[in-house]
N, CA and C atoms as a LAMMPS dump frame, in Angstrom:
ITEM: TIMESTEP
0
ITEM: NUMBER OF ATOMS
231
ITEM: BOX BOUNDS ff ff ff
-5.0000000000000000e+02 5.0000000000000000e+02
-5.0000000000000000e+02 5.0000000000000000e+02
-5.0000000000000000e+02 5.0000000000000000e+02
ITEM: ATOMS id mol type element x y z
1 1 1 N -17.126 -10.95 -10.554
2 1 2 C -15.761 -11.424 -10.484
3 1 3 C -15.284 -11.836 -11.868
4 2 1 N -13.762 -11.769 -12.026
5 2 2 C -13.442 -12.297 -13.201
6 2 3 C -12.535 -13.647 -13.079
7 3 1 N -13.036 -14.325 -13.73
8 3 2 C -12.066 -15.632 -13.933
9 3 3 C -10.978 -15.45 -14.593
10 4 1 N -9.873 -16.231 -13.493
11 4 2 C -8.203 -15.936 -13.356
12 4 3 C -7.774 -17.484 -13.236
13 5 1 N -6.69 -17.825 -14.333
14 5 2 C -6.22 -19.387 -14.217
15 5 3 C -5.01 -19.063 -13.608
16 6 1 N -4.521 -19.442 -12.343
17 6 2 C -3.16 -19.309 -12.001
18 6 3 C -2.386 -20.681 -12.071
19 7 1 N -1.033 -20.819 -12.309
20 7 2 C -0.403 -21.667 -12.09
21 7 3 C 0.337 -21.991 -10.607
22 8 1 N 0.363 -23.327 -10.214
23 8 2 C 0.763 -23.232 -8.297
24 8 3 C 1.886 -24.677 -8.665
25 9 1 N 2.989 -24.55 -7.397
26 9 2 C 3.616 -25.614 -7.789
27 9 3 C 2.769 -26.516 -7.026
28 10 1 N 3.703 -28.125 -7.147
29 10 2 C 2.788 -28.579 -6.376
30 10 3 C 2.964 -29.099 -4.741
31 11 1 N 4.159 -28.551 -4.445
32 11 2 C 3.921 -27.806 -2.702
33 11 3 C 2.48 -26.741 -2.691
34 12 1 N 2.593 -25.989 -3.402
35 12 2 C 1.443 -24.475 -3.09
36 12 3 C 0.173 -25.125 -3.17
37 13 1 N -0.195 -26.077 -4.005
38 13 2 C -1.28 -26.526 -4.236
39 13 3 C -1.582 -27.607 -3.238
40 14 1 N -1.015 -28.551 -2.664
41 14 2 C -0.812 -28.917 -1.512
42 14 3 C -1.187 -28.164 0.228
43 15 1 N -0.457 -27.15 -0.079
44 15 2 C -0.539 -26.678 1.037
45 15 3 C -1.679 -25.453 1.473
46 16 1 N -2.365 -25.069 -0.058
47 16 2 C -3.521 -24.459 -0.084
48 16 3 C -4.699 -25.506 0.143
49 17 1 N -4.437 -26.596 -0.497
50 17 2 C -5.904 -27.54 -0.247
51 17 3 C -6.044 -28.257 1.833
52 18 1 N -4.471 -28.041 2.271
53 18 2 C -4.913 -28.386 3.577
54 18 3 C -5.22 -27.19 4.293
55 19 1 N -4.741 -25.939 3.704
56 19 2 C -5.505 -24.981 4.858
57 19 3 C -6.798 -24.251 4.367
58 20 1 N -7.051 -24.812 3.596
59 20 2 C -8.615 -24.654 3.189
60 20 3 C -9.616 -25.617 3.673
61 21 1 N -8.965 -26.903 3.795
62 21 2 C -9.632 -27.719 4.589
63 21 3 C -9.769 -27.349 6.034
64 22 1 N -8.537 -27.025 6.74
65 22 2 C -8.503 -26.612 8.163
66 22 3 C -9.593 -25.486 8.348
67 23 1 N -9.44 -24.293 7.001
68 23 2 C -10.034 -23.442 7.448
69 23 3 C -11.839 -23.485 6.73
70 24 1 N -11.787 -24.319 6.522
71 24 2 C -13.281 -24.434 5.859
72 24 3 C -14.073 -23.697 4.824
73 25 1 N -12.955 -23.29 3.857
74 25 2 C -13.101 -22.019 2.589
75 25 3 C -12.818 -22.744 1.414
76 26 1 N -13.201 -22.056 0.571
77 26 2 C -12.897 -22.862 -0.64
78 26 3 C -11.325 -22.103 -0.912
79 27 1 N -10.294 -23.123 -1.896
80 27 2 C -9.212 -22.542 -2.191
81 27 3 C -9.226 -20.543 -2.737
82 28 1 N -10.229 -20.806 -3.298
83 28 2 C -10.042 -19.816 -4.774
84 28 3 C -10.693 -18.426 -3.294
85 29 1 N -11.462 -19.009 -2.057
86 29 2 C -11.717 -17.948 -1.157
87 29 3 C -10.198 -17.073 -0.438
88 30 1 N -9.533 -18.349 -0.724
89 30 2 C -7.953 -18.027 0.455
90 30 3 C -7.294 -17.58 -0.273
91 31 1 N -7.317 -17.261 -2.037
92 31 2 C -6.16 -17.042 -2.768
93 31 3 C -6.835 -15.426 -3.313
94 32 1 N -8.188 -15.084 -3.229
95 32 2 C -8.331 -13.869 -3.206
96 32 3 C -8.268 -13.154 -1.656
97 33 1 N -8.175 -13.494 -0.789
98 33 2 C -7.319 -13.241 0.649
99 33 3 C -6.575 -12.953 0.442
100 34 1 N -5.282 -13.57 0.088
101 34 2 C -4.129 -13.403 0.211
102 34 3 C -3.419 -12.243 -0.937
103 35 1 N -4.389 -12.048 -2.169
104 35 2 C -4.337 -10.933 -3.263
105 35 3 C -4.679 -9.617 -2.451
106 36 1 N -6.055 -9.777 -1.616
107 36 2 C -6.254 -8.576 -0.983
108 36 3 C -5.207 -8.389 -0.131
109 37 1 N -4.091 -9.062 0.733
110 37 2 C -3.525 -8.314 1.965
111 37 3 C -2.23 -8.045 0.774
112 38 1 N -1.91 -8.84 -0.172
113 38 2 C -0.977 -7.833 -1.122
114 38 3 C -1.232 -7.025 -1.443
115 39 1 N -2.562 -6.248 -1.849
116 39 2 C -2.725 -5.185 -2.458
117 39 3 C -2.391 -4.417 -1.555
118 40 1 N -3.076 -4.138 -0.424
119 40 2 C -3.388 -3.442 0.766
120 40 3 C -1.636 -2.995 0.885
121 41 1 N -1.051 -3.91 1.528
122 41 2 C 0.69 -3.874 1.462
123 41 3 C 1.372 -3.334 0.715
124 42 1 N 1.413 -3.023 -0.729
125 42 2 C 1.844 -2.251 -1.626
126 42 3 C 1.479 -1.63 -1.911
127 43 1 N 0.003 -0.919 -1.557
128 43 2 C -0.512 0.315 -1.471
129 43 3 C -0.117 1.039 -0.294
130 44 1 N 0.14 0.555 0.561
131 44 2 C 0.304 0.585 1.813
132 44 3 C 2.227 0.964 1.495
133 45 1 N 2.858 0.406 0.944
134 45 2 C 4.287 0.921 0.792
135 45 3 C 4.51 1.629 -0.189
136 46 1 N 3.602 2.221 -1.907
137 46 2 C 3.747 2.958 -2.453
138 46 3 C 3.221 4.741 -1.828
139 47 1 N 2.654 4.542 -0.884
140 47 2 C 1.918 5.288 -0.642
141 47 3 C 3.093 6.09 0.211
142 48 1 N 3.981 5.424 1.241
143 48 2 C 4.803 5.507 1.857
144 48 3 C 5.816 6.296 1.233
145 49 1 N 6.47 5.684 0.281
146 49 2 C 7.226 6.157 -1.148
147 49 3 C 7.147 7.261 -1.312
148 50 1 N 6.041 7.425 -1.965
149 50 2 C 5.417 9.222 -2.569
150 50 3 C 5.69 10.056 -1.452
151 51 1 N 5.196 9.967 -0.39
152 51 2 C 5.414 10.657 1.402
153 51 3 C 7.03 11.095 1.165
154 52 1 N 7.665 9.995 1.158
155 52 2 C 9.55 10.174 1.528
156 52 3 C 9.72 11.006 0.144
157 53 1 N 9.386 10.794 -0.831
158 53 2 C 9.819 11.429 -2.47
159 53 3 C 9.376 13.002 -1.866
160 54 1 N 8.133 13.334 -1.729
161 54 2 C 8.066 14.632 -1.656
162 54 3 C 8.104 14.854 -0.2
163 55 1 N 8.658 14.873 0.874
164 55 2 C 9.185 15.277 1.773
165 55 3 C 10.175 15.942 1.412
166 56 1 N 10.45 17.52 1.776
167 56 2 C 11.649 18.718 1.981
168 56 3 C 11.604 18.964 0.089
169 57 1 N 10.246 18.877 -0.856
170 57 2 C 10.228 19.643 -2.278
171 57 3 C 10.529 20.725 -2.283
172 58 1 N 10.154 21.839 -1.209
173 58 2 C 10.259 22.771 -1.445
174 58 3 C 11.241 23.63 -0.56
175 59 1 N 11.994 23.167 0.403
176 59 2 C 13.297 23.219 0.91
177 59 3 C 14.448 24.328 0.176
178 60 1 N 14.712 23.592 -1.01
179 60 2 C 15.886 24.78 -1.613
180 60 3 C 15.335 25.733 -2.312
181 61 1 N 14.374 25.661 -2.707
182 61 2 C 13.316 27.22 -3.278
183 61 3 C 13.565 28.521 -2.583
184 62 1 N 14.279 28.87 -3.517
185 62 2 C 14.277 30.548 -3.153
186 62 3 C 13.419 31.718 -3.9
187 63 1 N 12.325 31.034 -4.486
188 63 2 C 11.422 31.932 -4.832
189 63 3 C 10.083 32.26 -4.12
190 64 1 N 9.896 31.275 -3.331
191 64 2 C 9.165 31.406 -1.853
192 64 3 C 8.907 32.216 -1.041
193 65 1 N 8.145 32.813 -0.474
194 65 2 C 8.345 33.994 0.898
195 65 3 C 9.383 32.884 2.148
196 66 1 N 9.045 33.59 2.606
197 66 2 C 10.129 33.138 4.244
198 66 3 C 8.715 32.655 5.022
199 67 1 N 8.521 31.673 5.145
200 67 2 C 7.132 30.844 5.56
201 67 3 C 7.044 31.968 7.401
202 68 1 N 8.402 31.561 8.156
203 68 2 C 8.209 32.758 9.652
204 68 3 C 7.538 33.976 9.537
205 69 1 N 7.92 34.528 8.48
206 69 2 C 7.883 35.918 8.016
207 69 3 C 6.301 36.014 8.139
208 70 1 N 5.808 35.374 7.016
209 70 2 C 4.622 35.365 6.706
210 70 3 C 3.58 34.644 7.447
211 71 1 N 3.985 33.485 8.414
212 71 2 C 2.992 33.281 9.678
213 71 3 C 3.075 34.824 10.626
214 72 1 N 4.011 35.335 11.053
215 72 2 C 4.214 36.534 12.065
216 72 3 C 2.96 37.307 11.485
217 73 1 N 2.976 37.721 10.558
218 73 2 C 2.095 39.004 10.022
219 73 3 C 1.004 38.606 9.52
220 74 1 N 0.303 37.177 9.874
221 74 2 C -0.686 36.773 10.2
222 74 3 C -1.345 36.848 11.402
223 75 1 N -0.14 36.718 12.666
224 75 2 C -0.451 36.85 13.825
225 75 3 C -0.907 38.77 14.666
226 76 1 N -0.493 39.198 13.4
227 76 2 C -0.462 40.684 14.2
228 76 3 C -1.97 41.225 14.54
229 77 1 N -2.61 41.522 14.821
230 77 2 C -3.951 42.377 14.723
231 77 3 C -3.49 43.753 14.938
């Protein structure tokens, strides 16, 4: 692991030391928690992103075969 100094106000710091108490973790356990479900989440919505960006790329291409065309005369024996 690497050591990370964050700054917290002091509501956050407050309210991390009682649910660390409730939950019986050390702070610094609940604040790499809460880094992992951000990551996850914005991987999780960049990923999404890229999907919608290249959805219909190749749509106005007219240098393409005719995709029907060329499944049919796959199908022929």
């Amino acid at each position: 692991m690497v050591r990370t100094q964050i700054y917290l106000t002091k509501h956050q710091r407050e309210e991390l030391a009682a649910i660390s108490k409730a939950a019986g973790k050390k702070q610094s356990e609940l604040i790499r928690e809460a880094v992992d479900r951000l990551i996850n989440c914005s991987m999780h919505s960049r990923r999404e992103a890229v999907l919608r960006e290249a959805a219909g790329i190749w749509k106005k291409r007219k240098d393409l075969p005719d995709f029907n065309s060329a499944r049919a005369e796959w199908d022929r024996k």
